[in-house]
Every structure is written in structure tokens, then in C-alpha cells.
C-alpha positions as CSV (number, residue, x, y, z in Angstrom):
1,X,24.9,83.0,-39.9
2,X,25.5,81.6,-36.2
3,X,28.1,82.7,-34.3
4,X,30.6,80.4,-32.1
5,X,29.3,79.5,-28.5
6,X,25.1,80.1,-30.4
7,X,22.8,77.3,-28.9
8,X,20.8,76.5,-31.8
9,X,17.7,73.9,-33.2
10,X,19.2,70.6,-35.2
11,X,16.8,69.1,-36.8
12,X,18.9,65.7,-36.5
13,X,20.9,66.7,-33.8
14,X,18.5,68.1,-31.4
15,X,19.9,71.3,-29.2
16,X,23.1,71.6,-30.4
17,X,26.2,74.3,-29.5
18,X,28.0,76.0,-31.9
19,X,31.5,74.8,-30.9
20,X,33.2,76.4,-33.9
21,X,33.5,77.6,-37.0
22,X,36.0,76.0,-39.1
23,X,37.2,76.2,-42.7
24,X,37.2,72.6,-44.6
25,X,39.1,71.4,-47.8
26,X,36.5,71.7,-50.6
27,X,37.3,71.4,-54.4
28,X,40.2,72.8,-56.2
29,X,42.1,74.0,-53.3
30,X,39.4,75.8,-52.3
31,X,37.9,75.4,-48.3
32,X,34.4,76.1,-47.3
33,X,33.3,77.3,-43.8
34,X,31.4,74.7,-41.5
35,X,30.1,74.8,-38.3
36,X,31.2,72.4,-35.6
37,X,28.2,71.5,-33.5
38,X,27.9,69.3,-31.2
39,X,24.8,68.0,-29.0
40,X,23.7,69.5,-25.8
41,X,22.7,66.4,-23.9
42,X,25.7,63.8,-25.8
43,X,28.7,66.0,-26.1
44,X,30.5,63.0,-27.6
45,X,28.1,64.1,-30.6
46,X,29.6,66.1,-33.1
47,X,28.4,67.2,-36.7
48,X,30.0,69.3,-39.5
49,X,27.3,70.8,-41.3
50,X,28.6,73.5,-44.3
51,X,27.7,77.2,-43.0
52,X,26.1,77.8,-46.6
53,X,23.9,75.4,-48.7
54,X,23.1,72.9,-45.6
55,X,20.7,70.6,-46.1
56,X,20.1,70.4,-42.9
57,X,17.4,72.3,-40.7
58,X,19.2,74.7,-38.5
59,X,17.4,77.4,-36.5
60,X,18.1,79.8,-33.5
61,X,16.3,77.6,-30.5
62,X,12.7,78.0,-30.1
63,X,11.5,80.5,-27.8
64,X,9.5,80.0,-24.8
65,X,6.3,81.4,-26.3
66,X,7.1,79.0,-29.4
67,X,8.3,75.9,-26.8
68,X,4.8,76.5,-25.0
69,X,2.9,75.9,-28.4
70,X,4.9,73.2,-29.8
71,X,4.0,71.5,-26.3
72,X,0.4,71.6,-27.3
73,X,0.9,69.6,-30.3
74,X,-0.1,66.2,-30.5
75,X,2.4,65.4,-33.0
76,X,5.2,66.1,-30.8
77,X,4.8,62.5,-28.8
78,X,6.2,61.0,-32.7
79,X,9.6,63.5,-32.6
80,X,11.8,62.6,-29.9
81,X,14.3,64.9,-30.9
82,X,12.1,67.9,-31.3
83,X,10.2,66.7,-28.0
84,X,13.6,66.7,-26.1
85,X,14.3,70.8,-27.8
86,X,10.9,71.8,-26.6
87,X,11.6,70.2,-23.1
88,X,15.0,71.4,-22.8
89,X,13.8,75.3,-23.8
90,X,11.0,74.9,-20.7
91,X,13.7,73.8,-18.4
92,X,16.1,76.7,-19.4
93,X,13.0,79.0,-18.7
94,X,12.6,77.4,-15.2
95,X,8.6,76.0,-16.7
């Protein structure tokens, strides 16, 4: 589970901050936890994406070491989103 203030990897989001962690109505009564994230570089972007069963990619952000590789990957140039995480974890890292 990610915890409130986490950066983490969207896979249709991008980078994306963990604004919060909020309770939604579900069935029966019942509420289910979401996270709140919203984008790193369009902060008028926000997603609800359920903490359990997402269907949705999330991930901790890449590493440098991992951000170095994906770099080297051809197929990057065809994932802006992914291009713009990579780019964004160099930049972090001062690279």
C-alpha cells in the first residue's frame, strides 16, 4: 500500500502524488479506500484509483539505476508518459 505524500509510477497518469487516501461509497453501505493522486507536471489532474483490485498499473517510481536502463530503450520514443517518468526520475537525480 502507498502511503499519503508517496510519489509513485501511473501507468496513465505518469508521476503522480499520493494526495490522499480517502474512503468512497461502494455497495451496500459499504466504502472502499482509494487513493487520490494527482499528476506531477498537471496538478489540475486528478484520479481515484481503488487502493485494492486496481486495474491500473501503479508502482513506487523507478529508480535511477532502473530510469538509466529504461533510457536505453528504443521503445521508450512510442510512451510519452513513461518517457516523461524516466525523464523526470534523471532530473530528480540531478543526471
Amino acid at each position: 500500500m502507498f502511503q499519503k505524500k508517496q510519489i509513485i509510477y501511473s501507468e496513465t497518469q505518469g508521476v503522480c502524488i499520493v494526495d490522499n487516501i480517502v474512503q468512497l461509497p461502494a455497495t451496500k453501505g459499504e466504502t472502499l479506500p482509494y487513493y487520490v493522486l494527482k499528476s506531477v507536471f498537471d496538478t489540475s489532474k486528478v484520479s481515484y484509483i481503488p487502493v485494492n483490485n486496481h486495474q491500473v498499473v501503479l508502482r513506487e517510481i523507478f529508480t535511477e539505476d532502473e530510469a538509466r536502463e529504461l533510457k536505453k530503450n528504443p521503445e521508450l520514443e512510442k510512451n510519452e508518459i513513461l518517457k516523461a517518468a524516466v525523464e523526470y526520475v534523471l532530473q530528480q537525480k540531478g543526471n
